[in-house]
C-alpha positions, 0 to 999 in steps of 0.5 A: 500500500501507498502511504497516502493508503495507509494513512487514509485507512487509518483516518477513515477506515470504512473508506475503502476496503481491501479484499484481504481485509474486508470483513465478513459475517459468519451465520451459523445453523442456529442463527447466530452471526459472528463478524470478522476477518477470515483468516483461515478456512478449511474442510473442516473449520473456519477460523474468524478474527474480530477488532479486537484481535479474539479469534473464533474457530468454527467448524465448517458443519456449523456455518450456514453462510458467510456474507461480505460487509463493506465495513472495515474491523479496523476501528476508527477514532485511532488517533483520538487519544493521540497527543499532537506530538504522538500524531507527528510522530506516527506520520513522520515514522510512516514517511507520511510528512518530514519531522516536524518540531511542534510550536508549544507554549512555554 
C-alpha cells in the first residue's frame, strides 16, 4: 500500500476496503452471526478474527453462510487519544510528512 493508503485507512477506515481485509459475517445453523476477518478456512473449520484481535474457530458443519460487509474491523477514532506530538510522530515514522518540531507554549 501507498502511504497516502495507509494513512487514509487509518483516518477513515470504512473508506475503502481491501479484499484481504474486508470483513465478513459468519451465520451459523442456529442463527447466530459472528463478524470478522477470515483468516483461515478449511474442510473442516473456519477460523474468524474480530477488532479486537479474539479469534473464533468454527467448524465448517456449523456455518450456514458467510456474507461480505463493506465495513472495515479496523476501528476508527485511532488517533483520538493521540497527543499532537504522538500524531507527528506516527506520520513522520510512516514517511507520511518530514519531522516536524511542534510550536508549544512555554
Amino acid at each position: 500500500f501507498s502511504k497516502r493508503e495507509i494513512l487514509e485507512s487509518i483516518l477513515y477506515p470504512a473508506h475503502m476496503v481491501s479484499d484481504q481485509y474486508a470483513r465478513k459475517k459468519v451465520l451459523k445453523r442456529d442463527g447466530r452471526g459472528i463478524g470478522g476477518m477470515v483468516i483461515q478456512r478449511t474442510d473442516r473449520s473456519i477460523e474468524i478474527r474480530d477488532a479486537n484481535n479474539n479469534m473464533t474457530v468454527i467448524a465448517e458443519s456449523d456455518v450456514d453462510q458467510i456474507l461480505p460487509s463493506n465495513s472495515s474491523i479496523m476501528p476508527s477514532g485511532l488517533l483520538d487519544d493521540l497527543t499532537l506530538q504522538e500524531i507527528s510522530d506516527l506520520m513522520a515514522y510512516m514517511g507520511v510528512l518530514p519531522p516536524l518540531e511542534i510550536a508549544t507554549r512555554p
